[in-house]
C-alpha positions in Angstrom: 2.3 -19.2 -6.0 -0.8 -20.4 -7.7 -1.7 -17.2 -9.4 2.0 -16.6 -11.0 1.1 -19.0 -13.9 -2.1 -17.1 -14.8 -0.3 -13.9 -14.5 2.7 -15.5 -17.0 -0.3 -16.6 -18.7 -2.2 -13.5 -19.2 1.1 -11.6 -20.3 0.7 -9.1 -17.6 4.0 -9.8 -16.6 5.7 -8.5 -19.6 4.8 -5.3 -17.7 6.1 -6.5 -14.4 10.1 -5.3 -13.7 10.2 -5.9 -9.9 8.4 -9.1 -7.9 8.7 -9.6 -4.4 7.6 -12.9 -3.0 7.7 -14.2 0.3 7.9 -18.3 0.1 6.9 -20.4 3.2 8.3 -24.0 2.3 8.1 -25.7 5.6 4.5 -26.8 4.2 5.7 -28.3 1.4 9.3 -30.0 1.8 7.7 -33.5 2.3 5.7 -33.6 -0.8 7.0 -33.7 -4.0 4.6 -33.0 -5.8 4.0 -29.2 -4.4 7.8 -28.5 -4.4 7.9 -29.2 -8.0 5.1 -26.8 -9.1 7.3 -24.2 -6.5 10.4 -24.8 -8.7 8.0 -25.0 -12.0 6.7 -21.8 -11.2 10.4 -20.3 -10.4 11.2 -21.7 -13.4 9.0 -19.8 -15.6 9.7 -16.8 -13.7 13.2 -17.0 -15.0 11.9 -18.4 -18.8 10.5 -14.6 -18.9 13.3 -13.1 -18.1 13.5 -12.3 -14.0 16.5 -12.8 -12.5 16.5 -13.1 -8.4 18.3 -9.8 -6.9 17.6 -10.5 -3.3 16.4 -13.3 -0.6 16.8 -12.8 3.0 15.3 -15.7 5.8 12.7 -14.1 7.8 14.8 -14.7 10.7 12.0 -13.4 13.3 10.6 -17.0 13.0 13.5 -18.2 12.9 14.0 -22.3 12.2 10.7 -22.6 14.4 8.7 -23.3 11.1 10.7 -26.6 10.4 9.7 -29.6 11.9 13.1 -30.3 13.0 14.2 -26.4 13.6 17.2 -27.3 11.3 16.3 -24.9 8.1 14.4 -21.3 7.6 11.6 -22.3 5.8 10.4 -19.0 5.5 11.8 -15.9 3.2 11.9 -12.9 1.6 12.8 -12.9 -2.6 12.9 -10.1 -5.2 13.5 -10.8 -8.8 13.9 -8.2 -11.7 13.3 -8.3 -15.5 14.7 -5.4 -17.6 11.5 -4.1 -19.8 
C-alpha cells in the first residue's frame, strides 16, 4: 500500500480503470496507526474516483492468519474508475 500515494501522486492513476489489490491485515489490526494509512490510502482511492467491484477472502489460509483464527485477514479486492 505504500506506493498507492505516489502513484495518486504522480497522476498515473488517471490512466488506471481496473486495480486489483490483495490486503493482508492480520499485521496490522493492533496498531492504529498502520490501519489508518490502510483506510487513508482506500480513501484516496475512492477521492479519484474507484469504486470497489469485488473482494473475496483468500479462504486457502483461511482464519489461520488471525491471532485468534476468528477473522480472514487476508483478501482479494478490485476497484474500477470509469476514464
Amino acid at each position: 500500500m505504500k506506493a498507492i500515494p505516489q502513484w495518486i501522486q504522480s497522476g498515473i492513476l488517471e490512466q488506471v480503470s481496473q486495480i486489483g489489490i490483495e490486503l493482508h491485515t492480520h499485521s496490522i489490526a493492533r496498531k492504529d496507526k498502520e490501519l489508518s494509512d490502510l483506510v487513508g490510502v482506500l480513501r484516496s482511492l475512492h477521492q479519484i474516483g474507484f469504486r470497489l467491484i469485488s473482494n473475496s477472502n483468500n479462504e486457502c489460509v483461511g482464519t489461520t492468519a488471525d491471532p485468534e483464527h476468528k477473522f480472514y485477514s487476508l483478501m482479494e479486492v478490485v476497484f474500477y474508475k470509469e476514464n
